[in-house]
ROSE-4610 file (N, C-alpha, C; in Angstrom, 1 decimal, always signed):
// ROSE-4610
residu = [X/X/X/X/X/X/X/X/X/X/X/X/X/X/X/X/X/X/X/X/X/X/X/X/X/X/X/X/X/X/X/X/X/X/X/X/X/X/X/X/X/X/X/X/X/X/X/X/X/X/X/X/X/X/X/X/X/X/X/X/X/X/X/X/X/X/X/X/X/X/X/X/X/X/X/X/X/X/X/X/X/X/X/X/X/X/X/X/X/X/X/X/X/X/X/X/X/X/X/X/X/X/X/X/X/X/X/X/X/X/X/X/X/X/X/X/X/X/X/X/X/X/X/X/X/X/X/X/X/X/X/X/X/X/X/X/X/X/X/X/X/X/X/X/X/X/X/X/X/X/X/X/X/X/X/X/X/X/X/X/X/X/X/X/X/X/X/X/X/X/X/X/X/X/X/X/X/X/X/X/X/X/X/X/X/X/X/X/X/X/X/X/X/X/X/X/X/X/X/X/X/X/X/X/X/X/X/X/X/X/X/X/X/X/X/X/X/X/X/X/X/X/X/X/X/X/X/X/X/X/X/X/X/X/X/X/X/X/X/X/X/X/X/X/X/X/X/X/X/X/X/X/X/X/X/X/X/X/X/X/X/X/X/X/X/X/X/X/X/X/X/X/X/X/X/X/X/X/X/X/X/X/X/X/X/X/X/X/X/X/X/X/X/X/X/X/X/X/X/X/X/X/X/X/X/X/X/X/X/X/X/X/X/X/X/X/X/X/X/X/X/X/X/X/X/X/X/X/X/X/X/X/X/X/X/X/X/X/X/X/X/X/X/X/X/X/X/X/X/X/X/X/X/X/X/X/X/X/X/X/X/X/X/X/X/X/X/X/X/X/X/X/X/X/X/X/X/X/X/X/X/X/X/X/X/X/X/X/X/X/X/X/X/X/X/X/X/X/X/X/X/X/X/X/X/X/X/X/X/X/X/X/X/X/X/X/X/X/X/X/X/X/X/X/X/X/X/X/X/X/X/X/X/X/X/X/X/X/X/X/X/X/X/X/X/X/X/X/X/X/X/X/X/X/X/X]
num = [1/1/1/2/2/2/3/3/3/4/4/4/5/5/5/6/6/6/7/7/7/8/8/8/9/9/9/10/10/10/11/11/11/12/12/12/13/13/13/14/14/14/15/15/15/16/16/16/17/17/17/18/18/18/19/19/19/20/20/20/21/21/21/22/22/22/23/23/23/24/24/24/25/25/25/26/26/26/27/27/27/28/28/28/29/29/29/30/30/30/31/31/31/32/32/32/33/33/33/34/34/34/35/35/35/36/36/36/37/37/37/38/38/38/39/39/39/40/40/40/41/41/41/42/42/42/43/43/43/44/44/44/45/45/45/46/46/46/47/47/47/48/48/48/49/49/49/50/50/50/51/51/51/52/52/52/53/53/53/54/54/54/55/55/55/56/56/56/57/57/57/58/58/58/59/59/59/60/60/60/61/61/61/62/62/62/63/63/63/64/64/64/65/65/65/66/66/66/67/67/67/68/68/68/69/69/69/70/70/70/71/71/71/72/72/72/73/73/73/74/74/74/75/75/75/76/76/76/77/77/77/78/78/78/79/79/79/80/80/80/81/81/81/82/82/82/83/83/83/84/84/84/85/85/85/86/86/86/87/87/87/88/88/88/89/89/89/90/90/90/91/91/91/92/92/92/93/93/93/94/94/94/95/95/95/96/96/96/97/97/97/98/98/98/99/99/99/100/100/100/101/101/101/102/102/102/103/103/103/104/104/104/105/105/105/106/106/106/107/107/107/108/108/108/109/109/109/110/110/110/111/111/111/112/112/112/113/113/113/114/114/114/115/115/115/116/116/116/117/117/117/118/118/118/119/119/119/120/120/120/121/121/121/122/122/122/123/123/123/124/124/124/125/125/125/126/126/126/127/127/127/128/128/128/129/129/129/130/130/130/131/131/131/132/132/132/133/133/133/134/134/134/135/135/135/136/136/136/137/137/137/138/138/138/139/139/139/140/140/140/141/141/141/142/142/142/143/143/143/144/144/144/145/145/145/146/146/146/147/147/147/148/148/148/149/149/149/150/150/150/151/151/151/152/152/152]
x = [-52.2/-51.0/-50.0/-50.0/-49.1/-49.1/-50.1/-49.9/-49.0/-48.6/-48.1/-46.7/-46.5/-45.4/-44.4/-45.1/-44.3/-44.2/-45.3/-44.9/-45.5/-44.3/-44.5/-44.8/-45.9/-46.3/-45.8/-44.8/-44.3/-45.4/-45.5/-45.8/-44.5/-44.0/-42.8/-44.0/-43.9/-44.1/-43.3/-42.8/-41.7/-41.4/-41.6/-41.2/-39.8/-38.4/-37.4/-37.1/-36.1/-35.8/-34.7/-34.1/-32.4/-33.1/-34.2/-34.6/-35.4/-36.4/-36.5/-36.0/-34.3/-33.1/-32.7/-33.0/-32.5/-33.1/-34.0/-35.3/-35.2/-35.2/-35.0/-33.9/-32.5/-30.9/-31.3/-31.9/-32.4/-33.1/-34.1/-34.9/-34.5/-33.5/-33.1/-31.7/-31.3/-30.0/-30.8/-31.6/-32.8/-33.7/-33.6/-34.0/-35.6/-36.2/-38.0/-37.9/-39.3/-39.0/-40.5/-41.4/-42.6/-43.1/-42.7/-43.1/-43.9/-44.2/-44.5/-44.0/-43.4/-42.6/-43.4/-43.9/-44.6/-44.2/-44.3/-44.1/-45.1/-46.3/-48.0/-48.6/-48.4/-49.2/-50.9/-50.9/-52.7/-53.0/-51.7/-52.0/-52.1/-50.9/-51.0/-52.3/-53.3/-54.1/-55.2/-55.4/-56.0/-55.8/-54.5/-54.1/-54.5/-54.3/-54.9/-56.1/-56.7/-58.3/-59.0/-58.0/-58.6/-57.5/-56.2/-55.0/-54.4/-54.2/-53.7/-52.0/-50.9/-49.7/-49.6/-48.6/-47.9/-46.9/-46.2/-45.4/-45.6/-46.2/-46.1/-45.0/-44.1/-43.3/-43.0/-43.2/-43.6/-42.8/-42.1/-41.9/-43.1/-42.7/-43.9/-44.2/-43.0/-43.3/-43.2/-45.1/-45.1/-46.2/-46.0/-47.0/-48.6/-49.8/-51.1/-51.5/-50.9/-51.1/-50.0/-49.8/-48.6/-48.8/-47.5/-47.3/-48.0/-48.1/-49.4/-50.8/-51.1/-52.7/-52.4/-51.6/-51.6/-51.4/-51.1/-50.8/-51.8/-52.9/-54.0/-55.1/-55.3/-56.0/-55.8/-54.3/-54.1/-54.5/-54.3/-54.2/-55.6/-57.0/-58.3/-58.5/-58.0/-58.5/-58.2/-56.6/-55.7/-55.4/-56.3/-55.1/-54.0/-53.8/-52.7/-51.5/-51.6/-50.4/-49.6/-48.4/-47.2/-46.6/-46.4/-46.1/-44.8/-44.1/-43.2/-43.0/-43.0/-42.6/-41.6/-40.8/-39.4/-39.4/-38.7/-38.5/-37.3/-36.7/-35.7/-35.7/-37.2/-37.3/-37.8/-37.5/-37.7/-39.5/-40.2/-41.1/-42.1/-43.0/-43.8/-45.4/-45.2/-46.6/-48.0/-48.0/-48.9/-50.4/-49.3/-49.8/-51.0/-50.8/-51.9/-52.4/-53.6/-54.7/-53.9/-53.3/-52.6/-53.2/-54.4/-54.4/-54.7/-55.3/-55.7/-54.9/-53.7/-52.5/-51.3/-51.0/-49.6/-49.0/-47.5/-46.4/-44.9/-44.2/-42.9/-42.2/-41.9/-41.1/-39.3/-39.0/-37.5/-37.0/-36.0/-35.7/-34.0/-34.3/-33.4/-32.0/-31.1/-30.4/-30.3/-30.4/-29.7/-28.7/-28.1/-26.4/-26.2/-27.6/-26.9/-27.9/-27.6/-28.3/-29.0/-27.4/-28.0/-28.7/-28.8/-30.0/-31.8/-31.8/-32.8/-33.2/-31.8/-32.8/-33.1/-32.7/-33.2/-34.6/-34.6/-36.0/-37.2/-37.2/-38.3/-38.1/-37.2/-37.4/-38.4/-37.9/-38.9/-40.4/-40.5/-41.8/-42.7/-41.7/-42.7/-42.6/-41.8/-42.4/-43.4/-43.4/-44.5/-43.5/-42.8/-41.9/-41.7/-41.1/-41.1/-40.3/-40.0/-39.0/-38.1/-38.4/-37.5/-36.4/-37.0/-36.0/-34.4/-34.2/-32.6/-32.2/-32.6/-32.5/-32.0/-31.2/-30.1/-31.6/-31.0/-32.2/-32.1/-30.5/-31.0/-31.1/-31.3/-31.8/-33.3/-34.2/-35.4/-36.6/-37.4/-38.3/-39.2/-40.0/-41.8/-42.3/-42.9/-43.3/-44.4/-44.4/-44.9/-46.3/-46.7/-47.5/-48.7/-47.9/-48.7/-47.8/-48.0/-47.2/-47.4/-48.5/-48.1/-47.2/-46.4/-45.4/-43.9/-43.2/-42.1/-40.5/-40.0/-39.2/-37.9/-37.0/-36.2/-34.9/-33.7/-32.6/-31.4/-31.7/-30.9/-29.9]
y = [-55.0/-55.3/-55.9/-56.1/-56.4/-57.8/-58.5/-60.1/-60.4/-59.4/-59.6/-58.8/-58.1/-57.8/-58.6/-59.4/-61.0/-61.8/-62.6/-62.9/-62.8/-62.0/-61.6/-62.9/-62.5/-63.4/-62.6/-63.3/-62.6/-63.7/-63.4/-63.6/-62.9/-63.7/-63.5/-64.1/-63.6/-63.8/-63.7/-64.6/-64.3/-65.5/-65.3/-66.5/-66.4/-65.7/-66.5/-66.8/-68.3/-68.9/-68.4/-67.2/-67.2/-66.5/-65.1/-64.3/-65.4/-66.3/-67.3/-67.2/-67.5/-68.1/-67.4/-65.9/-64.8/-64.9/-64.9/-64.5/-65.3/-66.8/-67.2/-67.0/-67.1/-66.7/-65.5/-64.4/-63.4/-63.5/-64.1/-64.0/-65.3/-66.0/-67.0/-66.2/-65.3/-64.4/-63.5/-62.6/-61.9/-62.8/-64.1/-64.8/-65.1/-64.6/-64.8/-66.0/-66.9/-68.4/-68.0/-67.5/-67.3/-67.0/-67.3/-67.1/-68.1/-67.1/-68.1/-67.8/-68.4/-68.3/-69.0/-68.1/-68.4/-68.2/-69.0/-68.7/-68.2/-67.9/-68.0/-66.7/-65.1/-64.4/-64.8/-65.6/-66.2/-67.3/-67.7/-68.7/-67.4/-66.5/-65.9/-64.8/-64.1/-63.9/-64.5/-65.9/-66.5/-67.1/-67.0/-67.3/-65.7/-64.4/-63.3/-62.8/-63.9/-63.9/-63.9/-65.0/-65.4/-65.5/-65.1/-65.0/-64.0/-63.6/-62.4/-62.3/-61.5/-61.0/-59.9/-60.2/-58.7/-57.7/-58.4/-57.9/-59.2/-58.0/-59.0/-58.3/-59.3/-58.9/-59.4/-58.9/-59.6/-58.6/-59.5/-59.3/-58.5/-57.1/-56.7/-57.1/-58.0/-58.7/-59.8/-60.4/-62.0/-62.8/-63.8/-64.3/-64.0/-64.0/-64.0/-62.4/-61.8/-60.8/-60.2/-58.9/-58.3/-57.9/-57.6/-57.0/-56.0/-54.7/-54.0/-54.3/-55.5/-56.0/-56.7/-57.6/-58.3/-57.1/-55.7/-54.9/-54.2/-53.9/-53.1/-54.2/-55.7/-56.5/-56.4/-56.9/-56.5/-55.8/-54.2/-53.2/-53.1/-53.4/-53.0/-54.1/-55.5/-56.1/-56.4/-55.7/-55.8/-53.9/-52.9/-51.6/-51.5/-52.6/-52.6/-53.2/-53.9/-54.7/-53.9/-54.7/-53.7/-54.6/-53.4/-54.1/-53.8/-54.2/-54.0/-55.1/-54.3/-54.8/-54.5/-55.4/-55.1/-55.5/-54.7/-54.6/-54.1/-54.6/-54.8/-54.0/-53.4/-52.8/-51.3/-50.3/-48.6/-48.6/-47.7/-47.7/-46.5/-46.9/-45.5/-46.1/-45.3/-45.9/-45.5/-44.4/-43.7/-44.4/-45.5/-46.7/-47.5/-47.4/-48.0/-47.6/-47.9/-47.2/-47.5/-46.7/-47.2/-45.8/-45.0/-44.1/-44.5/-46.0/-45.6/-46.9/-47.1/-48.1/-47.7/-48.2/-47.8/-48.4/-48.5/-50.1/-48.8/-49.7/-49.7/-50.3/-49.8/-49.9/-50.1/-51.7/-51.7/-51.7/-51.2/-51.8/-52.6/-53.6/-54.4/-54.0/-54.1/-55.3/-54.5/-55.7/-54.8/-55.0/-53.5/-53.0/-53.2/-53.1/-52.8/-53.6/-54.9/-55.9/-55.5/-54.4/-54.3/-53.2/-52.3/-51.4/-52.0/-52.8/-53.7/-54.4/-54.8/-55.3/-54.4/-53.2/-52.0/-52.0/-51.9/-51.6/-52.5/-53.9/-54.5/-55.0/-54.9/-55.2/-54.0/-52.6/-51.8/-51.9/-52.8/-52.7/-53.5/-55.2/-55.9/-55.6/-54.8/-54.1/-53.1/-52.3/-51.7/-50.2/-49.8/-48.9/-47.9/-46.7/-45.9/-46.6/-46.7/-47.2/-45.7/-44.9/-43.5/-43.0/-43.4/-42.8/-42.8/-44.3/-44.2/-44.5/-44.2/-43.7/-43.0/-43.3/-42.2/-41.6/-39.9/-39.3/-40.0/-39.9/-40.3/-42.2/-42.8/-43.9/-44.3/-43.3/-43.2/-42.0/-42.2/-40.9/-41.0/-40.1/-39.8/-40.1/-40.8/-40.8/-39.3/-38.5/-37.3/-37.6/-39.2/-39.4/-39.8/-40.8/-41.4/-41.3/-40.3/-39.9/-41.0/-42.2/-43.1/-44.3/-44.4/-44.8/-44.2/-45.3/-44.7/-45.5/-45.0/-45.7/-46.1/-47.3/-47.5/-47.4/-47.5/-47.8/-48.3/-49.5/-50.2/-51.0]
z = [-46.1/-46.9/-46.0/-44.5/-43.8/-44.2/-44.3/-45.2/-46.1/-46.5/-47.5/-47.8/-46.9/-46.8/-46.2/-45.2/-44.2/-45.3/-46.5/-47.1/-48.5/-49.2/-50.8/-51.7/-52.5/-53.4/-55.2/-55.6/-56.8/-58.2/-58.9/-60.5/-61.6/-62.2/-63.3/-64.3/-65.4/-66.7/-67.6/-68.3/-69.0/-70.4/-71.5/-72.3/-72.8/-72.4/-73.0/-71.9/-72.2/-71.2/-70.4/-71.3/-70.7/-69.2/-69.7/-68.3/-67.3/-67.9/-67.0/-66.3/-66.1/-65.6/-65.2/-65.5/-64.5/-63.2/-63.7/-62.2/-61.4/-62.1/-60.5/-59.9/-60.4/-59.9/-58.6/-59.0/-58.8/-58.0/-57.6/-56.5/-55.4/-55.9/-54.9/-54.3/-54.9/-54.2/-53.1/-53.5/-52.4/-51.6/-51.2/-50.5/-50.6/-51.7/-52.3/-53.0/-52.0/-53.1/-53.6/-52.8/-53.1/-54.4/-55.1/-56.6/-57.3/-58.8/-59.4/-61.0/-61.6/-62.7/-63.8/-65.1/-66.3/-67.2/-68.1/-69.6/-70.4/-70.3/-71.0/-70.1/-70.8/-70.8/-70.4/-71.1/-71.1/-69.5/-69.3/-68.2/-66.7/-67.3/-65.9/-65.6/-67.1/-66.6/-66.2/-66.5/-66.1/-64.1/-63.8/-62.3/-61.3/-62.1/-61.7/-61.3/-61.9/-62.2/-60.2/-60.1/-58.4/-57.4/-58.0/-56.7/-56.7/-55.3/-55.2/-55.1/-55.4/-55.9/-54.9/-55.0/-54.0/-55.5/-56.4/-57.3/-58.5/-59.8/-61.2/-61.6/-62.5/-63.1/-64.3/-65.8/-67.2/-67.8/-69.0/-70.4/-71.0/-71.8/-72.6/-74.2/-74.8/-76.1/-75.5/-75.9/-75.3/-76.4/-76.6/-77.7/-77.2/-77.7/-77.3/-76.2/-75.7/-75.1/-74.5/-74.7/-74.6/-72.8/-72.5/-70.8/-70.9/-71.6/-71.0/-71.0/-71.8/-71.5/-70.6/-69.8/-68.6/-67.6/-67.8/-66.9/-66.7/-67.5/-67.5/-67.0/-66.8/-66.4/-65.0/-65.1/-63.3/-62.5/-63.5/-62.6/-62.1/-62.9/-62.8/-61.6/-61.8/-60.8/-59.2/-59.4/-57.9/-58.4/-57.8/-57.6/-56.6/-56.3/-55.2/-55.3/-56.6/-57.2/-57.7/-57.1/-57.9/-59.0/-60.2/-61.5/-62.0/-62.4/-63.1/-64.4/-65.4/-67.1/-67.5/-68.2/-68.6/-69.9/-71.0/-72.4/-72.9/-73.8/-74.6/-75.7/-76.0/-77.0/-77.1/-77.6/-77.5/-77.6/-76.6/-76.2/-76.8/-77.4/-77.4/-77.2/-75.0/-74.8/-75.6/-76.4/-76.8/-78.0/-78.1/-79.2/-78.0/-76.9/-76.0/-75.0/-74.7/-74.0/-72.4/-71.7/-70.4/-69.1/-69.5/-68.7/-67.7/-67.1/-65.9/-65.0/-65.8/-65.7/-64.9/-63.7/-63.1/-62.8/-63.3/-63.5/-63.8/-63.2/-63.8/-64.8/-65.7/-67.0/-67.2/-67.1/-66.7/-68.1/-68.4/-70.1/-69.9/-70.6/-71.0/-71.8/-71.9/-70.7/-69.9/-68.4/-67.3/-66.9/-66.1/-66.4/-64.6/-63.6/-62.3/-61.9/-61.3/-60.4/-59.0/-58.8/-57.5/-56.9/-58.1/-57.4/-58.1/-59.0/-59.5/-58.7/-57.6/-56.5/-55.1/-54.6/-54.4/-54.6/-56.1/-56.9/-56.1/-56.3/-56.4/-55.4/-54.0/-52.3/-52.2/-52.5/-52.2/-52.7/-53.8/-54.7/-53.3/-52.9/-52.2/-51.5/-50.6/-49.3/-49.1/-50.5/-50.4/-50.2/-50.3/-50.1/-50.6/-50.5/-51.4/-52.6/-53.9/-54.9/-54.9/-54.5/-55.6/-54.6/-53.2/-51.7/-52.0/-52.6/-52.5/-54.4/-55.0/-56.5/-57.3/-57.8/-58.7/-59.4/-59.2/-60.5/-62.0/-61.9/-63.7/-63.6/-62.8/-63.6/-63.8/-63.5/-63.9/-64.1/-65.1/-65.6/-65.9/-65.7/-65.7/-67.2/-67.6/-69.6/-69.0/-70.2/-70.6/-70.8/-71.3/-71.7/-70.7/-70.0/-68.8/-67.7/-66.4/-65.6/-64.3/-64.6/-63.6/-64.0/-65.2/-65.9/-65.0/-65.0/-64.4/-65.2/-66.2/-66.8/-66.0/-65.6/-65.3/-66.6/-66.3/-66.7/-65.7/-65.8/-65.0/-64.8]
């Protein structure tokens, strides 16, 4: 993993344009150009298929396959990828098969930039994420305890 902690390879998935626009604002202020920025659930599992990521990071309402099926493909094919999904909308994982799935769950909108970016420097370093973390801005789902919900 040391390859890749020198240099992080990100995947954004994302079809609205405004967060488009976030991410990159976002990852050009944290100094990561290494990315790759999608609009097409379907394109990026297809780019997954044969390249390796250090950090995916996807919308979970997306046309043709939702973030937890790009999260559960990932996860079988890289267990070393770190994932994070972010949603706008009230969650109940229980509706999908995610047991042997481990991602972080950001929800929308976000209130604090800058421990978000805390968050995902520590993801592509490979880091602990929880070390310097307010307790309450994140929690264990009951359901799937390698789920880790943010509020951020």
């Amino acid at each position: 993993m040391g390859e890749s902690k020198r240099f992080p390879r990100v995947m954004i998935v994302e079809d609205d344009p405004t967060f488009r626009s976030f991410w990159v604002r976002f990852f050009a202020g944290i100094g990561v150009n290494n990315y790759v920025l999608l609009s097409d659930s379907v394109e990026a599992m297809r780019r997954l298929q044969n390249e390796r990521y250090t950090l995916l990071i996807s919308d979970v309402v997306m046309p043709h396959c939702t973030g937890y099926d790009l999260a559960k493909f990932a996860c079988k094919k890289w267990p070393d990828l770190q994932i994070l999904l972010t949603t706008g909308y009230s969650t109940d994982l229980s509706r999908f098969d995610l047991k042997d799935c481990r991602f972080h769950l950001l929800h929308k909108p976000y209130c604090n930039i800058a421990e978000i970016k805390k968050m995902i420097l520590h993801l592509i370093n490979g880091e602990n994420v929880f070390e310097d973390a307010s307790e309450d801005s994140f929690s264990e789902n009951e359901d799937y305890p390698c789920v880790t919900e943010w509020r951020l």
